[in-house]
Steps between C-alpha positions, in 0.01 A plus 500: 500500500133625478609800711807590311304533214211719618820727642661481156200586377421814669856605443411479132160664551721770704757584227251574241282715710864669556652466206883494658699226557687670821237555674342181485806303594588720803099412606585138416792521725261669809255254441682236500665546830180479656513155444671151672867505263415161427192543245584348182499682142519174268517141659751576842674824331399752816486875388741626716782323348347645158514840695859484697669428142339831356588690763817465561590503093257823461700640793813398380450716167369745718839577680694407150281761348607764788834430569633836400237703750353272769240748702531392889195227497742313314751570710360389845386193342854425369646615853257240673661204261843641542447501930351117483758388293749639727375351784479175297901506438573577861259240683762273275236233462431446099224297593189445224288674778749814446439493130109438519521843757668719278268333169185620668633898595608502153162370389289746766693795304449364142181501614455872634746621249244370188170623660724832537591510136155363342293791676520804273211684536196535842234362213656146516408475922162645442471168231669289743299571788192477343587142363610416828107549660361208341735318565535557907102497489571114399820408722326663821176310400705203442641589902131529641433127321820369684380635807130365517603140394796441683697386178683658195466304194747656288776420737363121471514547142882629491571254710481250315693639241778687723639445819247824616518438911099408473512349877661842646201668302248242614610509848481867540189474323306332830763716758251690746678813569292729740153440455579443098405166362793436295814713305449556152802526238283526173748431181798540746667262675507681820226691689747740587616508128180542424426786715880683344328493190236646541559759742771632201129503285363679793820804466479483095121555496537824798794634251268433227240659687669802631639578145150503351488226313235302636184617646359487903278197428767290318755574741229398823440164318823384389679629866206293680590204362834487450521588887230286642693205322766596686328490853401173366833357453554603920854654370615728792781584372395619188168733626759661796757547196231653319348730717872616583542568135183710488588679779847589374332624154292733710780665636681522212200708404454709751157343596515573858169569580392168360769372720367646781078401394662132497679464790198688711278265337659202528368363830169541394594275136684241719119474761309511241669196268465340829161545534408433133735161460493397860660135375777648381571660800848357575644605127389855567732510789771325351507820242478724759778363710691262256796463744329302691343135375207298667391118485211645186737678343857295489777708365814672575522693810735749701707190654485285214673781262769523759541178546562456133700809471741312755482176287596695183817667695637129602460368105762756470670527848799181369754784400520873418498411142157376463339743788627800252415365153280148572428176390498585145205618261219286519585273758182538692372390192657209477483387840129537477515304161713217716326463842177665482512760762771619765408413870534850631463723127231290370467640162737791553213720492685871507744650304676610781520126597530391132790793422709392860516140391563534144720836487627531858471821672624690236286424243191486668521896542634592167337230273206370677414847633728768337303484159150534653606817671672620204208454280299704774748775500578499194106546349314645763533805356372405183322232542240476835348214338768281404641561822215400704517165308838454590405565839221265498783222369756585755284450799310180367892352487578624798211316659454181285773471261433642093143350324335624207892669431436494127171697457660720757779596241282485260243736642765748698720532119146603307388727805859668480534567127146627517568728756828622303322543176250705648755742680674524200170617275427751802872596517447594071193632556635721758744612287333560187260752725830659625638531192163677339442754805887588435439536118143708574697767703775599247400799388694586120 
C-alpha cells in the first residue's frame, strides 16, 4: 500500500507541474503497465481493473462521439473485433474462454483508441517522457537490486495479498542461464515480461530522442538501463525481437550505411563481449544463433519449434471444421488454466501455435497475423516509429507468445498520434509557405 501511495503521489506531484488532466492520466496509464497487474490501489482493488473500466467507457464515447465520420484507425480497430467475432460464431463453441477472447481485443483497442484520442498536441509526450525518467531510473534500479540478492520483495509482498505467481518469479530468480547468476523480472511477473516492457521504453525514448525532445546524455542513461535490465532478465526472445525492430527502423530510414558499419562490425562486438564477460559466454552465443539451444542456455530450439508446430496441427487435425477455424477463442487459455501446461505446446509459446489451436488455419493468418501486417502496411508510410514497435511485438509473439502487450499498445498508439500530429503541422506549415510565395508573385 506504501508503494501505491508514493505512485499516487507523484501522479499528483505530476499533474500540477502539468497542469492537464489528459496528460497525466495517459502517463498514469504508461506507468502503470510497467508494473505486475496485480498491485493494489486501496485494500485488494488492483489498478488495472480501475484502468480496463475507463478505457473501454472513454472509448466507448469515443466511437459514440464519431459515429458519423470514423477516420480509418477506428476502422481497423473495429475490423479486428468484427474478424474475431466472426471466427468466434463459426468455431461454434460459446464457451466463457470465447467471450474472455473477444473481452480482451475489445479492451486492447479501448485501450489504443483512448491514448489516440487523449494526445492532442507533441507538448504532452515531451511531459510524458520526461516524467517517465525518474521513474525507469527507479524500476531499473529496483531490477539491479533483484539481481544482486537473488530475491524480489515486492513480488513477496503482492503475494500475499494476490495470487501474484511469486514461486515462478522466485524460481527464475536463482535460474543460471549462460554464465548469468539468475533471471530477473523486476515489478513483472515474467523475466521475459519484463524485458517486453522495457525494450518498448527503449523504442519510446529513441523516438523521443530522434524527435528532439530529449538530449544525448538523457537518452545514453535511460537506454543503458532499461537495456542492461533486459540482458539481465536472459530474455532471448525479446533482445533478437528487438534488434530486428531496430534494424527494420533503419531501413525504413534509409540508414544504409549504418547498416552496413553494423554488420561489418559486428564480429568484432560479438569477440569482444566475449572477451570482456567471458562467464557469460554461452548467452552470447545463444543471441547470436538463437535457433539453436545448449545445456547453459535451455530454451526453444530449431526441432523443438517443429515439433510443437506438429503438436499444434493434431489439436486441430479431428475434422476439417476445427483445422479451418479452431478450438475456439481462448482455449489455450483455458487449457493452461486447467492442466498447467500441454505435453508437446507447453505454454503455447507462439502465435502461430497459439492462432492454429485457437482459430484454426484460417484465423491464424487473418487474425493472429493479418492485423500485424496490416498495421505495418498500413503506417509505414507515416509512421517509421510506430511501425518498428509493431514490429518489435510481432516477432516477440512469434517467438514466445505476447508479454508486456499492454504498454505495447499503449506506447505504439502515443508514438502513432505523435507522428500524425507532427505530419499534419508540417503538412500546414507547408502550405501556409505555398500559399504566401503564390500570393508574393501576383503582380496587380
Amino acid at each position: 500500500m506504501i508503494f501505491s501511495f508514493v505512485l499516487l503521489v507523484y501522479f499528483v506531484i505530476f499533474f500540477f507541474i502539468v497542469k492537464e488532466i489528459r496528460t497525466t492520466l495517459v502517463f498514469s496509464f504508461i506507468v502503470l503497465s510497467l508494473f505486475t497487474p496485480d498491485l493494489p490501489i486501496i485494500w485488494k482493488i488492483k489498478f488495472i481493473t480501475l484502468e480496463n473500466m475507463f478505457f473501454i467507457l472513454y472509448s466507448c464515447y469515443q466511437i459514440y462521439k464519431h459515429r458519423d465520420g470514423y477516420n480509418k484507425f477506428y476502422i481497423y480497430h473495429l475490423t479486428l473485433i468484427s474478424i474475431l467475432f466472426i471466427i468466434f460464431v463459426l468455431s461454434v463453441s460459446f464457451k466463457p474462454w470465447d467471450i474472455s477472447a473477444i473481452y480482451n481485443c475489445l479492451l486492447f483497442s479501448c485501450m489504443s483508441i483512448t491514448v489516440y484520442e487523449m494526445i492532442n498536441s507533441t507538448r504532452m509526450i515531451k511531459h510524458i517522457i520526461y516524467g517517465l525518467i525518474p521513474i525507469l531510473i527507479v524500476y531499473t534500479l529496483y531490477g539491479y537490486l533483484c539481481y544482486a540478492t537473488s530475491f524480489n520483495p515486492m513480488a513477496l509482498y503482492l503475494s500475499t495479498q494476490f495470487d501474484s505467481h511469486f514461486e515462478t518469479v522466485l524460481m527464475y530468480s536463482v535460474e543460471p542461464r549462460g554464465g548469468l547468476s539468475g533471471r530477473i523480472s523486476g515489478l513483472t511477473r515474467h523475466p521475459l515480461e519484463y524485458c517486453s516492457v522495457l525494450s518498448s521504453m527503449v523504442l519510446l525514448f529513441l523516438y523521443a530522442y530522434k524527435k528532439k525532445i530529449i538530449g544525448v546524455a538523457i537518452f545514453i542513461i535511460v537506454e543503458f538501463l532499461c537495456f542492461s535490465n533486459s540482458v539481465l532478465s536472459g530474455s532471448r526472445s525479446g533482445l533478437i525481437a528487438l534488434f530486428v525492430s531496430i534494424l527494420a527502423l533503419l531501413i525504413f530510414e534509409k540508414k544504409f550505411k549504418i547498416i552496413m558499419w553494423i554488420i561489418a562490425s559486428f564480429p568484432f562486438i560479438v569477440g569482444l563481449l566475449y572477451i570482456l564477460f567471458p562467464e557469460q559466454s554461452s548467452f552470447i552465443t545463444s543471441l547470436v544463433n538463437p535457433i539453436e539451444a545448449s545445456d547453459e542456455v535451455k530454451g526453444s530450439d530449431k526441432s523443438m519449434r517443429i515439433e510443437q508446430l506438429m503438436g499444434a496441427i493434431d489439436l486441430i487435425n479431428d475434422n476439417l471444421h476445427h483445422f479451418w477455424f479452431g478450438n475456439g477463442a481462448g482455449w489455450s487459455n483455458h487449457y493452461l488454466e486447467k492442466y498447467g501446461g500441454h505435453p508437446v505446446l507447453l505454454g503455447f509459446e507462439s502465435i502461430i501455435f497459439t492462432g492454429l489451436v485457437n482459430f484454426g488455419v484460417l484465423g491464424c493468418l487473418f487474425y493472429e497475423i493479418g492485423h500485424y501486417v496490416a498495421f505495418i502496411f498500413k503506417f509505414i508510410k507515416k509512421s517509421h516509429y510506430s511501425v518498428c514497435v509493431v514490429i518489435f511485438f510481432f516477432i516477440l509473439s512469434l517467438i514466445t507468445n505476447s508479454y508486456g502487450n499492454i504498454t505495447f499498445v499503449l506506447v505504439f498508439s502515443l508514438i502513432l498520434k505523435d507522428e500524425l500530429i507532427r505530419r499534419n503541422l508540417s503538412l500546414r506549415y507547408q502550405k501556409i509557405i505555398n500559399d504566401k510565395r503564390k500570393n508574393s508573385s501576383i503582380v496587380y
